[in-house]
C-alpha positions as CSV (number, residue, x, y, z in Angstrom):
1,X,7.6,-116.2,72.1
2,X,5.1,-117.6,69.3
3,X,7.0,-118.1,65.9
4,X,5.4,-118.5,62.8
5,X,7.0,-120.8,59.9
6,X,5.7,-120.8,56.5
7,X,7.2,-124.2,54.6
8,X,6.9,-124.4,50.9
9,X,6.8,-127.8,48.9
10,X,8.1,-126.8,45.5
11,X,6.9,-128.9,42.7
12,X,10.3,-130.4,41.8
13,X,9.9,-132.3,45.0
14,X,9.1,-135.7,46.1
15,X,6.4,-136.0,49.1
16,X,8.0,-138.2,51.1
17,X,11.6,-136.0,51.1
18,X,9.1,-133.1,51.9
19,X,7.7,-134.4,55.2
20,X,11.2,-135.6,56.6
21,X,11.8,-131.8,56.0
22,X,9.0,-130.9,57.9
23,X,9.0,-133.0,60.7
24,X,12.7,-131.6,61.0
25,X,11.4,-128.0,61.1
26,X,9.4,-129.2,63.7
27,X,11.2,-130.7,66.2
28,X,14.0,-128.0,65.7
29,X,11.0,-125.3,66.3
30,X,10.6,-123.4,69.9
31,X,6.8,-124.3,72.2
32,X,4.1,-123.1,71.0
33,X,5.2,-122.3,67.2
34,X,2.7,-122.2,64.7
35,X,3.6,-123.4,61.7
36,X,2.0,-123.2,58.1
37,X,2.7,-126.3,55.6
38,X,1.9,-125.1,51.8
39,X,1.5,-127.5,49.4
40,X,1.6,-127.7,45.3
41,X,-1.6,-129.2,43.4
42,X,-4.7,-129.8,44.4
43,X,-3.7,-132.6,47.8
44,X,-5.3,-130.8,51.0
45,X,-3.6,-133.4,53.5
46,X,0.0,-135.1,54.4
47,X,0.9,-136.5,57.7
48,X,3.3,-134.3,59.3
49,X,4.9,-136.0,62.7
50,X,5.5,-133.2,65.2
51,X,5.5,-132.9,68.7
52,X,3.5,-131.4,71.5
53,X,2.9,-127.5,71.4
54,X,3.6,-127.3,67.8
55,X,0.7,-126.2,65.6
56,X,1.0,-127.4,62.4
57,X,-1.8,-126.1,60.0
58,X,-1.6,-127.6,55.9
59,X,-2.4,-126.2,53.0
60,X,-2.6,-126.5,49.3
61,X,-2.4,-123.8,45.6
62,X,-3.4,-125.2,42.9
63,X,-1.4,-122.7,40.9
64,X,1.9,-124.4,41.4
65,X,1.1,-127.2,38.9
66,X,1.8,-124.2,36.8
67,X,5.6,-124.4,37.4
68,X,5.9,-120.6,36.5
69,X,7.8,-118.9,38.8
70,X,6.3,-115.3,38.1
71,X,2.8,-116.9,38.7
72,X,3.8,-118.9,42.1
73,X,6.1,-115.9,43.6
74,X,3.0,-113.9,43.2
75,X,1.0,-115.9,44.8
76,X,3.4,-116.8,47.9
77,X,4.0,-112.9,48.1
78,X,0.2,-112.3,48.9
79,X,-0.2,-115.4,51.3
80,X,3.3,-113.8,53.2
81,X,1.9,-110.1,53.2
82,X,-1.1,-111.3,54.6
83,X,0.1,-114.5,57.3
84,X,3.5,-111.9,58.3
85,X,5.8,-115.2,59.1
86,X,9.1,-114.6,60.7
87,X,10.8,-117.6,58.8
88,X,9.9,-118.6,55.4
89,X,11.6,-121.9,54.2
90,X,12.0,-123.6,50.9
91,X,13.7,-126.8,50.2
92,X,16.8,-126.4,47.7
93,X,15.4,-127.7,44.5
94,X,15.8,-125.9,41.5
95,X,12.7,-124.6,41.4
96,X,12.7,-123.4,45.5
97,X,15.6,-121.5,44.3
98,X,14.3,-120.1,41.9
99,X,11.1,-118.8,44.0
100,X,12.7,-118.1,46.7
101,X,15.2,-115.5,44.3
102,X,12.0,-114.2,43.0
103,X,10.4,-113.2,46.7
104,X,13.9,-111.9,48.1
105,X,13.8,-109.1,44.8
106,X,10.5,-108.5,44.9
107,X,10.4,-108.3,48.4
108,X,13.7,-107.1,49.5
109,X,14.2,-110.1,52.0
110,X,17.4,-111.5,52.7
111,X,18.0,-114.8,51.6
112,X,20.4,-117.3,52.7
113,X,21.0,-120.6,50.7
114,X,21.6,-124.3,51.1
115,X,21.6,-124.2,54.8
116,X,22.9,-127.6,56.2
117,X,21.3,-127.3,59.5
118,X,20.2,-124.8,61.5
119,X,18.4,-123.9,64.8
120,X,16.4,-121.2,66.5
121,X,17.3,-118.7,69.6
122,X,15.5,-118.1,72.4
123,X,14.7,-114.3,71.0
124,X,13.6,-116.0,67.8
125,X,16.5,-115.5,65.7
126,X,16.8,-118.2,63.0
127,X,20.5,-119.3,63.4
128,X,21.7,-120.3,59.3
129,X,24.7,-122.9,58.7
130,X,25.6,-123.2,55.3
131,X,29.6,-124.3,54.2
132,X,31.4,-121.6,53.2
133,X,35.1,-121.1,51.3
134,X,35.1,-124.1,48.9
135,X,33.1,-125.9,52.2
136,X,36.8,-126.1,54.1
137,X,34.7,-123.8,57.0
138,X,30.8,-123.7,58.1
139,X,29.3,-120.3,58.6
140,X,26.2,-119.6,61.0
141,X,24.5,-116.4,59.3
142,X,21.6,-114.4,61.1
143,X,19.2,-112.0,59.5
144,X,20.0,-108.4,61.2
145,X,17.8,-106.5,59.3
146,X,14.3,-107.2,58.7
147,X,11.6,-109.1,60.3
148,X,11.4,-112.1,58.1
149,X,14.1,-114.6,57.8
150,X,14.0,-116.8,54.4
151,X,16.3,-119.4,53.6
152,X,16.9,-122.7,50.9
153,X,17.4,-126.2,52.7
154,X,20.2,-128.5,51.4
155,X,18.2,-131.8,51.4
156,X,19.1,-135.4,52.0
157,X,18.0,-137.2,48.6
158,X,15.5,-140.2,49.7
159,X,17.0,-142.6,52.5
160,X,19.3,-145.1,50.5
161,X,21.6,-147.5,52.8
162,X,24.1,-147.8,49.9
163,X,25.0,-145.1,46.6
164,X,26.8,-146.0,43.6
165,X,28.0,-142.7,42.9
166,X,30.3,-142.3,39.0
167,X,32.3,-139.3,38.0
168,X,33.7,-138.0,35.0
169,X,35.5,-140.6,34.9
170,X,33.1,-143.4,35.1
171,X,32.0,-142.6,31.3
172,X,28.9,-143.4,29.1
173,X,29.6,-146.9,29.3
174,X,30.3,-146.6,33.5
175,X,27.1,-144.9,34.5
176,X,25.2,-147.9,32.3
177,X,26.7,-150.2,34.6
178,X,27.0,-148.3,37.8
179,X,23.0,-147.8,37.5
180,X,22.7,-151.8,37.3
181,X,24.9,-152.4,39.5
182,X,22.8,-149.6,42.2
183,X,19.9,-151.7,41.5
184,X,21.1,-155.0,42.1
185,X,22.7,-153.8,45.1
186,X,19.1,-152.2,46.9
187,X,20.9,-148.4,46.2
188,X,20.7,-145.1,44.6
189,X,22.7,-143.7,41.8
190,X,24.7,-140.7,42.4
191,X,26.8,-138.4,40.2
192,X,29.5,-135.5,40.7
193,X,28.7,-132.6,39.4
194,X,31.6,-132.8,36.1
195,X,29.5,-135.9,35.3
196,X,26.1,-134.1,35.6
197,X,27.3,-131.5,33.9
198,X,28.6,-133.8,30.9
199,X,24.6,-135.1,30.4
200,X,26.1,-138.7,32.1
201,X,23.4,-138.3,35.0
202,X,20.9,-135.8,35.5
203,X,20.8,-133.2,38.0
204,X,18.7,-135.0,41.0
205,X,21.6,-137.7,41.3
206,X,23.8,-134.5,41.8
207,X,25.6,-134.9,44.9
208,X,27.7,-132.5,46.8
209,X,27.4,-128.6,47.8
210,X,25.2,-127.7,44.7
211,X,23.7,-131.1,44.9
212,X,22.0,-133.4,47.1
213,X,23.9,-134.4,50.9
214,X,23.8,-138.4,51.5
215,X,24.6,-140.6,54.4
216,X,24.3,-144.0,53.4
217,X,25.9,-146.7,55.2
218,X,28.3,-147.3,51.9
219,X,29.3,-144.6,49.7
220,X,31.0,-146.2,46.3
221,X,32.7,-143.6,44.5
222,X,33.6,-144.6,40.4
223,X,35.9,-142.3,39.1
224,X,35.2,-139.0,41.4
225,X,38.2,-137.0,41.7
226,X,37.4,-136.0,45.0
227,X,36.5,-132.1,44.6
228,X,35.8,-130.7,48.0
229,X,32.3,-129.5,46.7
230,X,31.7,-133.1,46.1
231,X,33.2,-134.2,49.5
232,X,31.0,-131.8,51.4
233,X,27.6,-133.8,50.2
234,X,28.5,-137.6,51.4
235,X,31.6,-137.8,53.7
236,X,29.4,-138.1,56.5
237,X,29.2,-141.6,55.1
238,X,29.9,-144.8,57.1
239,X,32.0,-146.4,54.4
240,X,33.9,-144.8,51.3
241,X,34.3,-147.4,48.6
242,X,36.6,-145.1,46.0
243,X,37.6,-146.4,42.9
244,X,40.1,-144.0,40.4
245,X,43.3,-144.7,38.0
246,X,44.5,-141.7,39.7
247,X,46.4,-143.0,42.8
248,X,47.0,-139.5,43.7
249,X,42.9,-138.1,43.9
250,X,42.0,-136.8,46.7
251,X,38.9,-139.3,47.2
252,X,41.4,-141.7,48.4
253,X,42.6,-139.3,51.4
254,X,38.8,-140.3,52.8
255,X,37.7,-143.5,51.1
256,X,37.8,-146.5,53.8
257,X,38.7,-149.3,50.9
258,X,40.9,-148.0,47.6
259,X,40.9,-149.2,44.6
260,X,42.9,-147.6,42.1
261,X,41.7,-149.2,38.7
262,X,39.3,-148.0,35.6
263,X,35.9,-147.1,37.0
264,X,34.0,-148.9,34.1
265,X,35.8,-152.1,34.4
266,X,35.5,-152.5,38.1
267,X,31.4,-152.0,38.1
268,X,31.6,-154.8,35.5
269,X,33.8,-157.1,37.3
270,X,31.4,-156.3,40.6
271,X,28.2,-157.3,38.4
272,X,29.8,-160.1,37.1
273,X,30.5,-161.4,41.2
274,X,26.7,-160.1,42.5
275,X,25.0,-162.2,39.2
276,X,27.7,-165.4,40.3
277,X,26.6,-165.5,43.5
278,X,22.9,-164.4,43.4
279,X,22.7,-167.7,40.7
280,X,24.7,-169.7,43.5
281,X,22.2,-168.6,46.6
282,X,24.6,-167.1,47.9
283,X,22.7,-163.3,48.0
């Protein structure tokens, strides 16, 4: 049975992020799908790995450099009406919500969002998994009625062997350092969602069910409490580095190495070791 994807790169997103989604879609797709890449701007090309028996076609709208949603849901409702896919996917940016919300009301398609994985049937039925109830449980939803299934994709935030990840607790002062001490380090910065929400980070280091998933080989945790929200983005990490005054937060019950001191004053005692021994040779 021939399925047809249509994949839609929102503007909020980086390329690169963009094709790892794509190649994804297209080794999880059946033989002989057809699949339609759509991309924002003016770019007619990107170099999608796939394999054999997949037929990947790319294009490009220039009217999503518009970032209006009204303008680009218009114009993905015609390109659906006319191409008739049976799976419509959009990564889980801000804006991919937002577009996809648009098409599911103006179309009256269902809409499931911030899948975590998810696979296809041999009678075509996209098969949704998302984390459910606080993600304690994963659900696997399937689109009854209707012919097409549309869904948001929870996305890994660009490859990073290590994050320096700060909380609420980390403070003003503690993301200053915990970003310094990222970059010495070869990592990313991350950020619960408390910390996000208090303007200390901004929304892409978000990690966590409404945020980005990581799996980095370290995972450094400053003053997280440990939310399960926040567990559900990055405990598939190799290492948990947590660090919290709060002996009792539940970060600890999955951290790998504890530290229960202040946030800020740890990152600077961990600069103040990385400059030592990078002026030694040591690093």
């Amino acid at each position: 049975m021939k399925t047809r994807w249509l994949i839609i790169k929102p503007p909020d997103m980086q390329e690169k992020v963009f094709i790892g989604l794509s190649a994804r879609v297209c080794g999880k797709s059946p033989e002989d799908a057809q699949i339609c890449v759509l991309l924002t701007g003016k770019k007619e090309k990107v170099d999608i790995p796939y394999p054999e028996g997949v037929r990947v076609s790319v294009h490009s709208d220039p009217v999503f450099t518009s970032h209006d949603i009204s303008l680009m849901g218009a114009s993905l409702e015609k390109r659906i009406r006319e191409r008739e896919p049976d799976v419509i996917l959009f990564p889980a940016t801000e804006e991919g919500k937002q577009i996809a919300a648009w098409l599911a009301g103006r179309m009256g398609i269902g809409l499931t969002a911030d899948l975590t994985d998810f696979y296809m049937d041999e009678n075509g039925i996209l098969h949704q998994i998302r984390m459910a109830y606080g993600a304690s449980l994963q659900a696997e939803i399937v689109t009854c009625a209707g012919r097409i299934q549309m869904a948001t994709i929870k996305m890994e935030r660009e490859k990073a062997d290590i994050v320096v990840a700060g909380g609420l607790g980390a403070g003003k002062e503690g993301f200053a350092l915990l970003e310094e001490l990222a970059r010495l380090l070869g990592g990313k910065l991350g950020a619960s969602r408390a910390a996000v929400d208090a303007g200390l980070a901004p929304f892409s280091c978000q990690i966590g069910q409404s945020g980005n998933y990581v799996n980095p080989k370290i995972y450094f945790a400053f003053g997280i409490s440990g939310a399960v929200q926040h567990l559900a983005g990055m405990k598939g990490s190799g290492k948990i580095v947590a660090v919290n005054t709060d002996e009792r937060a539940l970060i600890f019950d999955y951290a790998d190495y504890k530290i229960c001191h202040d946030a800020a004053d740890t990152a600077r005692m961990m600069l103040a070791c990385l400059k030592d021994a990078r002026a030694d040779g040591l690093c």
